[in-house]
N, C-alpha and C positions, 0 to 999 in steps of 0.2 A: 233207138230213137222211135217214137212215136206220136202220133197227134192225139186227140180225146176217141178218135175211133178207129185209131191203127190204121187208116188206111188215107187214102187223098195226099197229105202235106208229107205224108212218112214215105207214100210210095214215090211222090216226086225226087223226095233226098235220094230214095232206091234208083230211082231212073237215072241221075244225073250220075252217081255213083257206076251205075253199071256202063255209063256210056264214058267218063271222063277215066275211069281206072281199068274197069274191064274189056271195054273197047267192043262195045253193043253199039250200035246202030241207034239213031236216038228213036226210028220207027221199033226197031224191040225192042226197046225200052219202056217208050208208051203202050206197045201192047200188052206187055209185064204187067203194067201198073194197071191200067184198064182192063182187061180181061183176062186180068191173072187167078181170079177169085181171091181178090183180098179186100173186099169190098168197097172199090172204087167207087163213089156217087156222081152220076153225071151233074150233081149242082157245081161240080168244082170245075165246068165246062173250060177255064181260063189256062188250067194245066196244063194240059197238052200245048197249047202255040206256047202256053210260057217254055216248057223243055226243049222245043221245036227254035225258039228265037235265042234259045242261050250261046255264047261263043265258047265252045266246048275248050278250045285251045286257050284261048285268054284266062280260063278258068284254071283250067289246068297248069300252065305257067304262074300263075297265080299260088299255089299250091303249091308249085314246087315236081311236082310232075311232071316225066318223060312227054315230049312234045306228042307222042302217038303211044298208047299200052302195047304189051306184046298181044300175039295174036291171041284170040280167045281158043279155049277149046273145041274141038269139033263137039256137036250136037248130036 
């Protein structure tokens, strides 16, 4: 997936992803996406509180997804 400049709408799908399957934290998630070097543009300033107000749970039941991911790997 991608958006016309790889990054902003791709990295949010990446965030949501990492937080509803891999079971990131929606703060590492956002900072994935924002200060990951994948050239986040702060014009897309709405991002972050959009990933911030999602219901990770609802989304995920939705989906068809385990109510909680297993635990991620240590770092």
């Amino acid at each position: 997936m991608h958006c016309q400049q790889g990054a902003d709408r791709t990295g949010l799908m990446c965030a949501i992803y990492r937080v509803a399957v891999c079971g990131w934290s929606k703060e590492q998630a956002a900072k994935e996406m924002t200060d990951g070097g994948f050239g986040f543009h702060a014009v897309w300033i709405g991002i972050v509180p959009f990933l911030n107000a999602l219901d990770i749970e609802k989304l995920r039941k939705g989906a068809g997804l385990p109510a909680r991911p297993a635990d991620p790997p240590a770092r």
